[in-house]
N, C-alpha and C positions, 0 to 999 in steps of 0.2 A: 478148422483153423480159428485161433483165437482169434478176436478183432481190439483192434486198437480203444481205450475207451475215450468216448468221447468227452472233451474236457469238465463242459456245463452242458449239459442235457437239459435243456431248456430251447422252446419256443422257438425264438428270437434267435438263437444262437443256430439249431438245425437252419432256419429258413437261411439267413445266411452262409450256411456253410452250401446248402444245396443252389442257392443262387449264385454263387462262386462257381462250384462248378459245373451247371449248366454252360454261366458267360464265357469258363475256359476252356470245355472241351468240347462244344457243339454248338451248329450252325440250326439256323431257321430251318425247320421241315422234316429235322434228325428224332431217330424217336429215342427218347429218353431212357435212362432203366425203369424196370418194374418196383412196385411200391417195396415188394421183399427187398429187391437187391438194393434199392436206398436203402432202406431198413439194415442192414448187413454192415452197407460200405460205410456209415455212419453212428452205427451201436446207437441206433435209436428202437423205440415202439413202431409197431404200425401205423398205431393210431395217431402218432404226434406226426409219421412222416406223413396220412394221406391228410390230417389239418395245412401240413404248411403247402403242401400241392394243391390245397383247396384254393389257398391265397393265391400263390402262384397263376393259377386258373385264374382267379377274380383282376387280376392287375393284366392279363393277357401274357404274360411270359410263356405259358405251354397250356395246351387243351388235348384233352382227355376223351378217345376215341374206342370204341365197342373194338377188341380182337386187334387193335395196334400200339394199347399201352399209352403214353406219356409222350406227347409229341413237343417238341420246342416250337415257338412263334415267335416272339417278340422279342430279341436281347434287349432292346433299348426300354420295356414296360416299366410306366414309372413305378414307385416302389413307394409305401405308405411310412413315412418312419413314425409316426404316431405309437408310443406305447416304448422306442428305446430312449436308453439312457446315458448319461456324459458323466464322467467324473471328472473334477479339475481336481487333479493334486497338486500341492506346491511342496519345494524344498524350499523355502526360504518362509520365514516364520515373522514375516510384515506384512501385517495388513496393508500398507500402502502402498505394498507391490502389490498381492495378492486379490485385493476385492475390485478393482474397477476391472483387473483380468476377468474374474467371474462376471461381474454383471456384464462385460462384452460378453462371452460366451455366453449367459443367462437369456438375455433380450434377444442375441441371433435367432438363439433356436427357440424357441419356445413358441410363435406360431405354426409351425410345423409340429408341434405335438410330443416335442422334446423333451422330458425330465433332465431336471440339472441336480448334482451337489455339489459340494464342496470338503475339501478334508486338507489339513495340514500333514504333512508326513510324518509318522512317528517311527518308519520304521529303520533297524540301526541301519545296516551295511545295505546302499543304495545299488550295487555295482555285481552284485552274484544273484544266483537264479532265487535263492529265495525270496529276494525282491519281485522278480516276477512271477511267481508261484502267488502271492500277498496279492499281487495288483490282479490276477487272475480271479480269486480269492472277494473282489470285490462286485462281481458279478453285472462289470457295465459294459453296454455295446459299444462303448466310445472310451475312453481315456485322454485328456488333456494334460500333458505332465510340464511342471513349469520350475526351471533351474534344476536341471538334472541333469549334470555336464560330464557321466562320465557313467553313466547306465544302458550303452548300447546292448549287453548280454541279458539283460530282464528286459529292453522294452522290445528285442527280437527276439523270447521266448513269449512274449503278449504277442505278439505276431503271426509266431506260429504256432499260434493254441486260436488263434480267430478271433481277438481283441483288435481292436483298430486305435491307434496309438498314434500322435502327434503331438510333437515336442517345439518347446520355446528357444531351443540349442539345436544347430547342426550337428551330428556326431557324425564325423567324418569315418568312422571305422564300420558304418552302419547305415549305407548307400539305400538302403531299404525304405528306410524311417523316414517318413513326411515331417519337414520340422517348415517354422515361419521364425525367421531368428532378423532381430534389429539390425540394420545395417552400420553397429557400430564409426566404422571409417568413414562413410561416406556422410552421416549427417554431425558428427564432430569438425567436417570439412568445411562442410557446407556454416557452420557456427564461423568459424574462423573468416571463412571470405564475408562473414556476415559484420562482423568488427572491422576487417579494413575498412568496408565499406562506410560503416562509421567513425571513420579515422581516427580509432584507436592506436595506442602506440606502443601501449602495455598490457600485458591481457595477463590476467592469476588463470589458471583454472583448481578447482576446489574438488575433491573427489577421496575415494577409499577405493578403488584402481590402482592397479599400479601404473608406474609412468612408464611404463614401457607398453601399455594398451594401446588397443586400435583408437580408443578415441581421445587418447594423447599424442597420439602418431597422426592421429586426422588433424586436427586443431595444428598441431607444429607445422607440417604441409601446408596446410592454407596460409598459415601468420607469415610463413620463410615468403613468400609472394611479394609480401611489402614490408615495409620498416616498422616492424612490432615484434616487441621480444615477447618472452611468453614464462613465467614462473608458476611454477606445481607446487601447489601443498598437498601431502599426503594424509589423511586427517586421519588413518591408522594410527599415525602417532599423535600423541598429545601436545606434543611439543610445539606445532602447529598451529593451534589454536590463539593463540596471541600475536602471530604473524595474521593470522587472517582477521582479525579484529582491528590491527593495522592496518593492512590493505584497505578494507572496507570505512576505516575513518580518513582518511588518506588521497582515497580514488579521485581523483579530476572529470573534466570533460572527454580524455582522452584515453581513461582508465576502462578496459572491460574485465568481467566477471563469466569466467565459463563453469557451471558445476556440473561435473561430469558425472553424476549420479542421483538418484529420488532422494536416497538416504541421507548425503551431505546438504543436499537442498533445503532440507528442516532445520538441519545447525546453521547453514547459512542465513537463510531468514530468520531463524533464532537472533545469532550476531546482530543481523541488521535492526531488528526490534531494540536490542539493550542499546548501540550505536544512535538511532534514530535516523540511521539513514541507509537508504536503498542506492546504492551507485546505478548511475544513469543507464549503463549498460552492461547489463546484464541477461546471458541465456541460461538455460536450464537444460541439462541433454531428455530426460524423461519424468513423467510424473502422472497420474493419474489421468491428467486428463490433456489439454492444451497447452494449458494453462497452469503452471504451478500457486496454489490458493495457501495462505498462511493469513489467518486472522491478525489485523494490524497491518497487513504488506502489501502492498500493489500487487497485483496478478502478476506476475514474470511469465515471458513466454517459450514454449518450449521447441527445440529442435528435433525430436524424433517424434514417433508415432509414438502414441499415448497407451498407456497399458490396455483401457476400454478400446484402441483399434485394433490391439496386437488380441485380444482375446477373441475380438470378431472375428479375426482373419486366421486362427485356430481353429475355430469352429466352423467356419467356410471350408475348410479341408476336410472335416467329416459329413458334412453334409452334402462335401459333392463325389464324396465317396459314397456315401447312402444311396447316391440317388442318380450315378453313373457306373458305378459298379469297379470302378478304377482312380485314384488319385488325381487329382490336378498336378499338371507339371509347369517347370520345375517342380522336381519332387521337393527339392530341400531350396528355398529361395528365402533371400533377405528384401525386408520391407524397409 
């Protein structure tokens, strides 16, 4: 009987695939297959399967007995991740989304012995298998994929090839996939009760969103509470920009600024530099860090998690999949 080939025949990849299925099909005490029959069921060498049973042994997961073969011991043995690897890929082609993502994910792992990189997507059609064939192709025990809102069929053929994949988007067609996604609505809401509270009475919000997003939908929610109307610039259009240059020369004590996105937040504090004025209230939904930083501008402060805690909290899902042998749940949860 012909055997399936094993996708990367590598190391790292067997140990894994065989600590899978130890944790799924048997209990403490059960005695394991023989080195052939891993060898077989896995279209590996001998030799690479009795190295990673070496490991196996050295961590306590299963010990090795004269005339009974390959016994199981420990499911819970912790697990060395020293030697694998993370790739963050991004679709979105900004560094000012992109790198404070990576240095989250960089700084997480890397006392536990974690190699990181980094790569921008170059490849075309994100959404069919050759995309997962490519990321397969890339040879890492971990995958971080960041704006990839419509690739459930490649990041569930990384899946099931024994890539461990965590995305920055829920895909709801793909109940599978560990994702950590922004909680849009609930901190565009939280912005909103944050202006009444400053008895605001007019609030812009600034964004390349459409107005019909959760976090135009959050913000309206909170303002209908109290007496503050709420006006959207769409800054897809150019048309736009000279109303927001208005607003911003304009604003009172009673005027708030919500930008609903990293990207508009640089042309906003752009405006506010040529202006020479910063309106008193002002949020930011995201940005690098806390704190949205523009040389010349006061720090503005931000309302959601910062790109450096969202890339932590990606990398927290592979690490405790390393080193529990099962996801953290909620599998798919907003921060």
């Amino acid at each position: 009987m012909r055997c399936k080939k094993l996708p990367k025949q590598i190391f790292d990849k067997l140990y894994r695939n065989i600590k899978q299925d130890i944790c799924t099909n048997y209990a403490p005490k059960q005695k394991y297959l023989q080195v052939r029959e891993i060898a077989t069921k896995f279209c590996a060498s001998i030799q690479t399967v009795q190295k990673v049973i070496g490991k196996l042994k050295d961590e306590g997961m299963v010990s090795t007995q004269a005339r009974q073969g390959i016994i199981v011991q420990n499911l819970d043995a912790p697990t060395s991740l020293s030697g694998k690897k993370i790739i963050v890929i991004s679709n979105k082609q900004d560094g000012h989304f992109y790198e404070a993502f990576y240095e989250g994910v960089r700084s997480n792992v890397a006392p536990e012995g974690i190699s990181t990189s980094f790569m921008l997507n170059t490849y075309g059609s994100t959404t069919n298998l050759g995309f997962g064939q490519y990321l397969e192709s890339l040879e890492a025990d971990g995958i971080i994929a960041l704006s990839f809102s419509n690739s459930a069929l490649p990041f569930y053929y990384c899946q099931s090839h024994g890539i461990d994949i965590v995305s920055d988007y829920i895909i709801d067609d793909l109940p599978t996939l560990p994702a950590v996604q922004t909680n849009n609505y609930l901190h565009a809401h939280e912005a909103g009760l944050e202006f009444l509270k400053r008895d605001c009475t007019h609030v812009f919000e600034i964004g390349f969103y459409p107005q019909g997003s959760k976090r135009y939908t959050g913000l309206k929610d909170a303002l209908g509470k109290g007496n503050c109307t709420l006006t959207y610039f769409d800054l897809s259009s150019s048309k736009y920009l000279g109303a927001v240059s208005d607003a911003i020369r304009g604003a009172d004590s009673h005027t708030g600024f919500f930008i609903s996105d990293y990207a508009a937040a640089y042309l906003f504090g752009s405006l506010c530099l040529q202006s020479k004025v910063k309106p008193l209230h002002t949020l930011i939904y995201d940005a690098e860090d806390t704190y949205f930083h523009l040389e010349g501008l006061k720090p503005i402060r931000t309302v959601a998690p910062s790109f450096h805690e969202l890339g932590t909290a990606l990398s927290d899902v592979l690490l405790y999949k390393w080193k529990h042998g099962t996801y953290p749940q909620p599998l798919q949860r907003k921060i």
